[in-house]
N, C-alpha and C positions, 0 to 999 in steps of 0.2 A: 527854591524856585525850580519848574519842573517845567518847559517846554517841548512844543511837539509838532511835526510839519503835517501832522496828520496823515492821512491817507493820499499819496500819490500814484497815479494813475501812467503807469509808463511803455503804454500800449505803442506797439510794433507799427512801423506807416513804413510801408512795401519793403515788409523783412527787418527791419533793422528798429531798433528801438532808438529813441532820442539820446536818453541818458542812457550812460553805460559803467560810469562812476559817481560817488556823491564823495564831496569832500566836507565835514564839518569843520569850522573855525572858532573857536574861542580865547576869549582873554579874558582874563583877570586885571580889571582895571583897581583894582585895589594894591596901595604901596604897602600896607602892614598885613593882608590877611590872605591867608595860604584858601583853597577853593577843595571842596571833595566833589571829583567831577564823576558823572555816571552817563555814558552813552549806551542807548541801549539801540538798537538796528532793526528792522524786521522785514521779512519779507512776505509780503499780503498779496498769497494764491489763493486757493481751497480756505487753507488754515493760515492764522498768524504766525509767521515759525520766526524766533530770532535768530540770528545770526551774527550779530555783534553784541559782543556785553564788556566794556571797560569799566573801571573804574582805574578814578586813580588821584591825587591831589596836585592841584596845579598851583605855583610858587609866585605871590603878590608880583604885580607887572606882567606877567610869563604871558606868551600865546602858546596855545595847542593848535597844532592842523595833523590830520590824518584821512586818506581817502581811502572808502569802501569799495567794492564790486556791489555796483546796481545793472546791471544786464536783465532784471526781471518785473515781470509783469507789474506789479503794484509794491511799493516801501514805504516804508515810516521810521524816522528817527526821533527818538529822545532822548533829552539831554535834563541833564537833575544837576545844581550846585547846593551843596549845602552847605548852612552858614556865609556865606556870602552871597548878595544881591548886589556889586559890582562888576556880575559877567556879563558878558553882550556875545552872543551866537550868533554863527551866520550855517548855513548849510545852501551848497553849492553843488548842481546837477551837472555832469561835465559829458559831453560826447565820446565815442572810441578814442580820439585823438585828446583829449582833453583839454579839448577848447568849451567856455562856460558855456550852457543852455541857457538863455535868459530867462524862457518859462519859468525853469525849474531851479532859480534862486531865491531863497529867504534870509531876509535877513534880522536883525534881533526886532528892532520896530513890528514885521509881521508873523513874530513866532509867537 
Protein backbone atom coordinates (compact mmCIF):
# COMPACT_ATOMS: atom_id res chain seq x y z
CA UNK A 1 0.00 0.00 0.00
CA UNK A 2 1.74 3.26 -1.00
CA UNK A 3 -0.13 6.51 -0.06
CA UNK A 4 0.57 10.12 -0.69
CA UNK A 5 -0.66 13.80 0.48
CA UNK A 6 0.30 14.91 -2.73
CA UNK A 7 1.56 18.24 -3.37
CA UNK A 8 0.98 20.78 -0.68
CA UNK A 9 1.03 24.38 -1.21
CA UNK A 10 2.39 26.19 2.02
CA UNK A 11 2.69 29.67 0.94
CA UNK A 12 3.77 32.46 3.26
CA UNK A 13 0.31 34.99 4.40
CA UNK A 14 2.19 38.30 5.73
CA UNK A 15 5.71 36.50 6.45
CA UNK A 16 4.90 33.49 8.28
CA UNK A 17 3.77 30.25 6.63
CA UNK A 18 0.86 28.28 8.13
CA UNK A 19 2.47 24.98 8.73
CA UNK A 20 5.75 24.94 10.13
CA UNK A 21 5.71 21.03 11.29
CA UNK A 22 3.98 17.96 9.83
CA UNK A 23 3.68 15.17 12.00
CA UNK A 24 2.73 11.62 10.45
CA UNK A 25 0.76 8.95 12.51
CA UNK A 26 0.50 5.33 11.87
CA UNK A 27 -0.75 2.11 13.32
CA UNK A 28 -0.60 -1.25 12.61
CA UNK A 29 -4.00 -2.37 13.51
CA UNK A 30 -3.02 -5.96 12.93
CA UNK A 31 -2.55 -8.49 16.15
CA UNK A 32 -0.15 -11.06 14.37
CA UNK A 33 1.59 -9.04 11.49
CA UNK A 34 4.80 -6.96 11.92
CA UNK A 35 4.45 -3.76 8.93
CA UNK A 36 7.70 -2.72 6.77
CA UNK A 37 7.08 0.98 6.88
CA UNK A 38 8.78 3.49 4.34
CA UNK A 39 8.21 7.28 4.86
CA UNK A 40 9.62 9.27 2.28
CA UNK A 41 9.39 13.58 2.90
CA UNK A 42 9.98 16.02 0.24
CA UNK A 43 10.28 19.37 -0.30
CA UNK A 44 8.67 20.80 -3.62
CA UNK A 45 10.71 24.27 -4.64
CA UNK A 46 12.49 24.63 -8.13
CA UNK A 47 13.07 20.72 -7.80
CA UNK A 48 11.62 17.64 -5.84
CA UNK A 49 14.43 17.30 -3.23
CA UNK A 50 13.77 14.61 -0.29
CA UNK A 51 14.55 15.16 2.90
CA UNK A 52 13.06 12.47 4.88
CA UNK A 53 13.62 8.78 4.05
CA UNK A 54 12.77 5.94 7.03
CA UNK A 55 12.29 2.82 6.88
CA UNK A 56 11.78 0.69 9.39
CA UNK A 57 9.18 -2.25 10.66
CA UNK A 58 6.54 -1.42 12.91
CA UNK A 59 5.41 -4.39 15.53
CA UNK A 60 1.39 -5.89 15.27
CA UNK A 61 -0.80 -3.19 17.42
CA UNK A 62 2.24 -0.57 17.78
CA UNK A 63 1.72 3.29 16.70
CA UNK A 64 4.50 5.29 15.05
CA UNK A 65 4.43 9.26 15.42
CA UNK A 66 7.21 11.34 14.35
CA UNK A 67 7.28 15.12 13.32
CA UNK A 68 9.26 16.70 10.44
CA UNK A 69 10.32 20.47 9.87
CA UNK A 70 7.90 21.82 7.01
CA UNK A 71 8.78 25.60 7.26
CA UNK A 72 8.75 25.50 3.22
CA UNK A 73 7.24 26.59 0.42
CA UNK A 74 5.53 23.36 -1.00
CA UNK A 75 5.76 19.25 0.64
CA UNK A 76 4.84 15.99 0.13
CA UNK A 77 4.81 12.90 2.21
CA UNK A 78 4.82 9.14 1.45
CA UNK A 79 4.07 6.56 3.17
CA UNK A 80 4.48 2.65 1.72
CA UNK A 81 3.60 -0.66 4.21
CA UNK A 82 4.33 -3.72 2.81
CA UNK A 83 2.76 -6.92 3.36
CA UNK A 84 0.27 -5.59 5.53
CA UNK A 85 -3.04 -3.70 4.51
CA UNK A 86 -4.11 -3.21 8.26
CA UNK A 87 -2.30 0.47 8.56
CA UNK A 88 -4.37 3.56 8.67
CA UNK A 89 -2.18 7.03 8.24
CA UNK A 90 -2.93 10.15 9.32
CA UNK A 91 -0.47 13.27 8.47
CA UNK A 92 -0.85 16.38 10.51
CA UNK A 93 0.19 20.15 9.47
CA UNK A 94 1.07 21.77 12.77
CA UNK A 95 1.73 25.74 13.40
CA UNK A 96 5.20 27.20 15.02
CA UNK A 97 3.60 26.45 18.24
CA UNK A 98 2.30 23.14 17.38
CA UNK A 99 -1.11 23.62 17.58
CA UNK A 100 -3.08 21.44 14.51
CA UNK A 101 -3.77 23.45 11.13
CA UNK A 102 -7.10 21.95 10.26
CA UNK A 103 -6.50 22.81 6.39
CA UNK A 104 -3.47 20.84 6.53
CA UNK A 105 -4.76 17.48 8.00
CA UNK A 106 -5.42 14.09 6.34
CA UNK A 107 -6.39 11.52 7.51
CA UNK A 108 -6.37 7.59 6.13
CA UNK A 109 -10.06 7.94 4.55
CA UNK A 110 -8.47 10.99 2.47
CA UNK A 111 -4.93 9.71 1.63
Amino acid sequence: MLVTTGPILNNAVNGLRPVHMVTVKIINKSLTQNASISIQGYVLDQVRTNYVAEFFNLDPNAVYTNTYQANVEGYEFEVSALDNDAIEISVWGKDASGQIVSAYRLVSSEL
